[in-house]
C-alpha positions as a printed NumPy array, in Angstrom:
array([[-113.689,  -55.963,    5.25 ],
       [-110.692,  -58.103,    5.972],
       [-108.835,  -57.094,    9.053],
       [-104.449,  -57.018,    9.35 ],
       [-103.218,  -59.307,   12.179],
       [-100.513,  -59.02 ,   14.27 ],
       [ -99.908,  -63.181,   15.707],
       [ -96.644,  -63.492,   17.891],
       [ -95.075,  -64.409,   20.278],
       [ -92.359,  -62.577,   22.997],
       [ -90.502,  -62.511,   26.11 ],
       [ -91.812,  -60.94 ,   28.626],
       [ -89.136,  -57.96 ,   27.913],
       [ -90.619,  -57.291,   24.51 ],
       [ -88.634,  -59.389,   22.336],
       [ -89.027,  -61.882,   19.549],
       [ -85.748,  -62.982,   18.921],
       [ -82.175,  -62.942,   20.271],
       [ -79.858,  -60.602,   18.814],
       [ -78.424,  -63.036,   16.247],
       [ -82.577,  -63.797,   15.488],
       [ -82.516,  -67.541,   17.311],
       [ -85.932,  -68.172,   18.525],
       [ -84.418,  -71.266,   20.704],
       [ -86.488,  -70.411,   23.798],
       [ -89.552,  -70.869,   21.83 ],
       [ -88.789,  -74.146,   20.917],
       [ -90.324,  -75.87 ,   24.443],
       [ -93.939,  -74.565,   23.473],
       [ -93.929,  -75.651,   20.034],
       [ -95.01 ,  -79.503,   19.88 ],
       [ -97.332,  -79.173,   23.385],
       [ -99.806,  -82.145,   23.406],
       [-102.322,  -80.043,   25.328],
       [-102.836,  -77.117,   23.309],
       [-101.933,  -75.28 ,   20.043],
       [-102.219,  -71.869,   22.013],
       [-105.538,  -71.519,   19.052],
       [-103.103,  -71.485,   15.888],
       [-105.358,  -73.721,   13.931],
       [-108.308,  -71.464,   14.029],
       [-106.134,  -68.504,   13.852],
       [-104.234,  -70.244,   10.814],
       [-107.806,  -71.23 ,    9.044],
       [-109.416,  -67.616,    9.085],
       [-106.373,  -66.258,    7.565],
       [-106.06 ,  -66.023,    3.518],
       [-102.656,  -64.043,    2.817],
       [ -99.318,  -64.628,    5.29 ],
       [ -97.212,  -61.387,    5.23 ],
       [ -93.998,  -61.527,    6.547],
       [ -90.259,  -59.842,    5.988],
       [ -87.179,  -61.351,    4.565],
       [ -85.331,  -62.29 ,    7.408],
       [ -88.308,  -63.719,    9.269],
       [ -88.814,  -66.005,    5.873],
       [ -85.313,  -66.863,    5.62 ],
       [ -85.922,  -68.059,    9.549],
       [ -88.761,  -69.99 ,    8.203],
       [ -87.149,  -71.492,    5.165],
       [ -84.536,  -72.921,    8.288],
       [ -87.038,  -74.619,    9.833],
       [ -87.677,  -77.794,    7.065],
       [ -90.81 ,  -77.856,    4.887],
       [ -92.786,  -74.78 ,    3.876],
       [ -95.543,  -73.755,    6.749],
       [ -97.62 ,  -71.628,    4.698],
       [ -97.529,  -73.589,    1.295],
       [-101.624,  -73.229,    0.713],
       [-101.474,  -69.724,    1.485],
       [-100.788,  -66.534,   -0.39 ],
       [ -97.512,  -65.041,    1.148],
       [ -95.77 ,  -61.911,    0.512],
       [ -92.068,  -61.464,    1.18 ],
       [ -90.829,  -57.432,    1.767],
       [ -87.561,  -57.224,    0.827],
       [ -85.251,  -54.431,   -0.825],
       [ -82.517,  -57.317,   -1.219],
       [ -81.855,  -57.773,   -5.21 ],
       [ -80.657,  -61.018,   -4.867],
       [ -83.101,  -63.945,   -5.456],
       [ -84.151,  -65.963,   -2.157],
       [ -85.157,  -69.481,   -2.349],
       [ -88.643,  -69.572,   -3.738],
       [ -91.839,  -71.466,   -2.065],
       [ -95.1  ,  -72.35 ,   -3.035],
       [ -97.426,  -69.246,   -3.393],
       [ -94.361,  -66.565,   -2.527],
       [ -94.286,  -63.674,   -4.089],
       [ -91.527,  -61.334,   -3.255],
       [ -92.795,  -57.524,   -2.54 ],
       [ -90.703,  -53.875,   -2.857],
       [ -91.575,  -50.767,   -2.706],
       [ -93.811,  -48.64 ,   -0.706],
       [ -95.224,  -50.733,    1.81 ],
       [ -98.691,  -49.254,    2.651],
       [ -99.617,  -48.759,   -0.642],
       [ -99.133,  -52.058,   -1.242],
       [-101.002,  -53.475,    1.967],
       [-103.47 ,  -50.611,    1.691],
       [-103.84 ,  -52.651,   -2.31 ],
       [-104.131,  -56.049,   -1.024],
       [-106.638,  -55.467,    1.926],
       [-109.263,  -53.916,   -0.433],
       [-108.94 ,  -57.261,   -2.525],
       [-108.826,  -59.601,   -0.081],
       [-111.652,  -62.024,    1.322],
       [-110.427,  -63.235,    4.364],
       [-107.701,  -61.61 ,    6.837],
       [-104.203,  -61.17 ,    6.508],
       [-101.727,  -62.596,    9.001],
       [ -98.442,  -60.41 ,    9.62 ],
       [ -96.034,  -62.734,   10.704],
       [ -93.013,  -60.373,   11.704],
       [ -90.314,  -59.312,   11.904],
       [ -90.101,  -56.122,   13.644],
       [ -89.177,  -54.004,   10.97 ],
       [ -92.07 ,  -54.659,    8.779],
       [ -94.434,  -54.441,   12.165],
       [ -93.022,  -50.821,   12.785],
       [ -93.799,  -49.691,    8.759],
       [ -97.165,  -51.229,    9.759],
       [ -97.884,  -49.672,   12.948],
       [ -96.509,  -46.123,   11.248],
       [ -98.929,  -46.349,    8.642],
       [-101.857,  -47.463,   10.524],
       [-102.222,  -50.852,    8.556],
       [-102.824,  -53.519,   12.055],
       [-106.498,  -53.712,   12.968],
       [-105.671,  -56.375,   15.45 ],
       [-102.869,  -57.772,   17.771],
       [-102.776,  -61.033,   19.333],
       [ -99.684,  -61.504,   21.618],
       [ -98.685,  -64.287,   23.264],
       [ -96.256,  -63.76 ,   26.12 ],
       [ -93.811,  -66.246,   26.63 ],
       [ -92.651,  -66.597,   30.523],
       [ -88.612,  -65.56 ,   30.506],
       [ -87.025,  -62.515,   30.244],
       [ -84.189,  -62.501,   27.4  ],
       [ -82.237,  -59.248,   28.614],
       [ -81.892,  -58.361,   24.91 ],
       [ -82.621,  -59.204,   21.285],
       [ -84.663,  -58.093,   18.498],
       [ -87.802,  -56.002,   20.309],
       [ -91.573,  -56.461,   19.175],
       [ -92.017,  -52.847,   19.147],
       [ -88.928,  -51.18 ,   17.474],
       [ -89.384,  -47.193,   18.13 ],
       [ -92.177,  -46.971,   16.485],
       [ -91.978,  -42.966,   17.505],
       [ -96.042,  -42.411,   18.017],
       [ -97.96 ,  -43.201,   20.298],
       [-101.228,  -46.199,   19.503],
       [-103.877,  -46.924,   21.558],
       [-104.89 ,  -50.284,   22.073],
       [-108.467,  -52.086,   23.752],
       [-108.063,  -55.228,   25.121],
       [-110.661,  -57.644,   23.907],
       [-109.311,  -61.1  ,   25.463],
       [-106.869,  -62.789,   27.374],
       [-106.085,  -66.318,   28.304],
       [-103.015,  -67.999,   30.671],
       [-102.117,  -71.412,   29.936],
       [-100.661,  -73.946,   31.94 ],
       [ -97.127,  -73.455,   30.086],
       [ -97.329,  -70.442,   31.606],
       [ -97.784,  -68.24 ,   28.074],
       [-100.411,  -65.748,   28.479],
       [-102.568,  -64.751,   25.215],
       [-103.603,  -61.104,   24.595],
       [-105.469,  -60.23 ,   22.047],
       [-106.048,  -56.308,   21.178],
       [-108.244,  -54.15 ,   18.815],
       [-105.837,  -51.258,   17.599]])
């Protein structure tokens, strides 16, 4: 059965953004000749890329479409039309039933990509099988937080962990 993944990254304060969503502090571990921090093999075992609308409007800042050979779904209640990519299909609605929908048809896992509204309806309705945080060595003092009052309380098992030079620390849970 295909598992829901949680893949980000944050400050070690819990966030995963700045308040006006600028992920500029990131930017110095993107490009590292050493490692990719495993986003290739992450990347390849994934099928479907699920992700909200301000984290794909982020995205559609960044240049050329990341996730153009894989099945992504947009949440958004915004009735406006958003700039369309290759194989994005924009989602309303009740969100678990519609994860709940894809997961049972799915072959290979699902990444959630953010941002941390769409991880709290997640976490509420029990949809994340598996977290894998990376945290990133500053401390912002404020911004958009991982874990948004989520209001219940999850349990988590630790099944890995890795430090890397850069100074990022992987940790990867089982929910």
């Amino acid at each position: 059965m295909p598992r829901i993944k949680l893949y980000i990254a944050c400050s070690l304060d819990g966030y995963i953004a700045r308040e006006d969503g600028s992920i500029d502090w990131l930017t110095k571990y993107d490009n590292n000749p050493e490692t990719d921090y495993g986003y290739s093999e992450f990347y390849a075992s994934v099928g479907t890329v699920l992700m909200g609308r301000k984290t794909y409007e982020q995205v559609l800042g960044f240049g050329n479409w990341p996730y153009a050979e894989k099945k992504t779904y947009v949440f958004t209640g915004q009735k406006e039309p958003l700039r369309l990519e290759k194989n994005v299909e924009f989602v309303s609605g009740n969100v678990g039933e519609f994860a709940r929908r894809l997961k049972e048809n799915a072959d290979e896992d699902i990444w959630l990509v953010g941002g941390s509204q769409l991880i709290k309806m997640f976490l509420e309705e029990d949809l994340v099988q598996d977290m894998i945080v990376f945290i990133v060595p500053i401390i912002l003092g404020g911004g958009i937080p991982l874990f948004d009052r989520i209001g219940k309380e999850i349990k988590l098992r630790m099944t890995n962990s890795e430090r890397y030079e850069s100074g990022l620390v992987r940790v990867e849970y089982q929910v």
